[in-house]
C-alpha positions as CSV (number, residue, x, y, z in Angstrom):
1,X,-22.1,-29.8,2.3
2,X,-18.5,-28.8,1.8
3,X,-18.8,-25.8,4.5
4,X,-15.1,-25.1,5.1
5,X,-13.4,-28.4,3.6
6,X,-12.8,-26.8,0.4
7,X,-9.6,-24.7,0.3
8,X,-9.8,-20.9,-0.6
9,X,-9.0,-18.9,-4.2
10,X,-6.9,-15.9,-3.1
11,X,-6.4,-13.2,-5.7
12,X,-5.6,-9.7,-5.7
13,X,-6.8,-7.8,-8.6
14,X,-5.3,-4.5,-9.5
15,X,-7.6,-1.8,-11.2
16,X,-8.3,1.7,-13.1
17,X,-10.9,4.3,-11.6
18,X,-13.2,4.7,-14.4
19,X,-16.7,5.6,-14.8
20,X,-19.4,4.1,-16.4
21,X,-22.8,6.0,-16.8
22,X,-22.1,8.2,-14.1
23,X,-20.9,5.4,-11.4
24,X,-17.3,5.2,-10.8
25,X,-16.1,1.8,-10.7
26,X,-13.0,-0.3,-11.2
27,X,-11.5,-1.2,-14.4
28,X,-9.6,-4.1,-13.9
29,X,-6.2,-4.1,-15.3
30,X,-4.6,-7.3,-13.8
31,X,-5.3,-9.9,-11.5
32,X,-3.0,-12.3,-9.8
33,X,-3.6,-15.1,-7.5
34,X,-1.2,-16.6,-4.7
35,X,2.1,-18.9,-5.8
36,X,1.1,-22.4,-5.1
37,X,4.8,-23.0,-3.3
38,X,4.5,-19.8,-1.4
39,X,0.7,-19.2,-0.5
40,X,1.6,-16.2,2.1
41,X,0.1,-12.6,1.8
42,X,3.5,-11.0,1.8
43,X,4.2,-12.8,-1.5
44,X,1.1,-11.9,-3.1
45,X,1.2,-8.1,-2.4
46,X,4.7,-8.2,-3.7
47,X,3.2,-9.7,-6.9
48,X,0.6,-7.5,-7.4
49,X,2.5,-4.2,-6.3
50,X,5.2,-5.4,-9.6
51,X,1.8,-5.8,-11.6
52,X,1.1,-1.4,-9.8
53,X,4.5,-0.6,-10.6
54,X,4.6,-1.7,-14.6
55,X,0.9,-0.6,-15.5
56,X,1.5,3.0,-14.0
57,X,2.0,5.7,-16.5
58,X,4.0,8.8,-15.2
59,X,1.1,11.0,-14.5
60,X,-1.2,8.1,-12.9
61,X,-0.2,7.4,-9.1
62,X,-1.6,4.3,-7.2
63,X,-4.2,4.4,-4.7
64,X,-3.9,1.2,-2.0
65,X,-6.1,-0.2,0.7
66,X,-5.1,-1.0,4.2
67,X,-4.1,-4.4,3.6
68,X,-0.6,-3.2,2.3
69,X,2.3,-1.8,4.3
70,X,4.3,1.3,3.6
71,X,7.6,-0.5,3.2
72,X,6.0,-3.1,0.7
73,X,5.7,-0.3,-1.8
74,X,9.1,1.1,-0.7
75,X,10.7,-2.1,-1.8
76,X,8.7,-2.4,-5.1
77,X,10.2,1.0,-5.6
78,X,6.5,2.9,-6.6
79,X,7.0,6.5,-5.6
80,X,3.3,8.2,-6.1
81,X,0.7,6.8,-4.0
82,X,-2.1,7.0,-1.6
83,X,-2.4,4.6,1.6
84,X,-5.4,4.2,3.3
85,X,-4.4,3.2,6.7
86,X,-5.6,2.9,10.3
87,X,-7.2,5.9,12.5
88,X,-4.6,5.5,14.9
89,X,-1.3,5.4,12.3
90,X,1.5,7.6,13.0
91,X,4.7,8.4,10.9
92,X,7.5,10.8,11.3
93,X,9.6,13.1,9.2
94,X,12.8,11.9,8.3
95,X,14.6,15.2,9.5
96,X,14.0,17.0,12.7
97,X,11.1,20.1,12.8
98,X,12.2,23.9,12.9
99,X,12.7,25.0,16.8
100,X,9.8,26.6,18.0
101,X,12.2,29.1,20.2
102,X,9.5,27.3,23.7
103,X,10.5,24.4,25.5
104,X,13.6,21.6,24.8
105,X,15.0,21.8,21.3
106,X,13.8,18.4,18.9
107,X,17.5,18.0,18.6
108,X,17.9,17.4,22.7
109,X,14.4,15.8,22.6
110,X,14.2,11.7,23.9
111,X,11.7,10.9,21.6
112,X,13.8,11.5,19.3
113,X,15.5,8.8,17.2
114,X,18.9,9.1,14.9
């Protein structure tokens, strides 16, 4: 009867890969659900990368979906990780490649960006 009158829970639940007769599956390790004064997804994946970045151990590293950005995990300062992200994502170095001795040097190049 309800249909969509009835707000949404949103929570984010942060997990261990483990395996239980032969399935891998997700151990849950925390879950945390959007600040009632600041309901936005930006505030709950900050939340939840702070919940990433105290429950890894030096040898684990965290393994994300594509609902999180690059930078978020920048600024919660996690160093190992693996993104899942869009087919059509690009990234760049953050120092130019080696000249290829053929065509204009990176240096000279327009797509280039200092």
């Amino acid at each position: 009867m309800a249909n969509r009158a009835l707000p949404a829970v949103i929570f984010g639940i942060v997990g261990q890969v483990g395996e239980l007769n032969g399935q891998r599956i997700a151990l849950p390790r925390a879950f945390e659900r959007v600040h009632p004064k600041d309901p936005s997804e930006k505030r709950l994946w900050a939340d939840l990368l702070k919940q990433v970045k105290k429950g890894l151990a030096g040898n684990e590293i965290a393994v994300l979906d594509a609902g999180v950005k690059v930078s978020h995990l920048q600024d919660a300062k996690i160093e190992c990780y693996v993104l899942r992200l869009a087919k059509n994502f690009t990234a760049r170095r953050n120092f130019l490649p080696e000249h290829g001795k053929k065509g204009a040097s990176p240096a000279t190049a327009p797509w280039c960006v200092r």
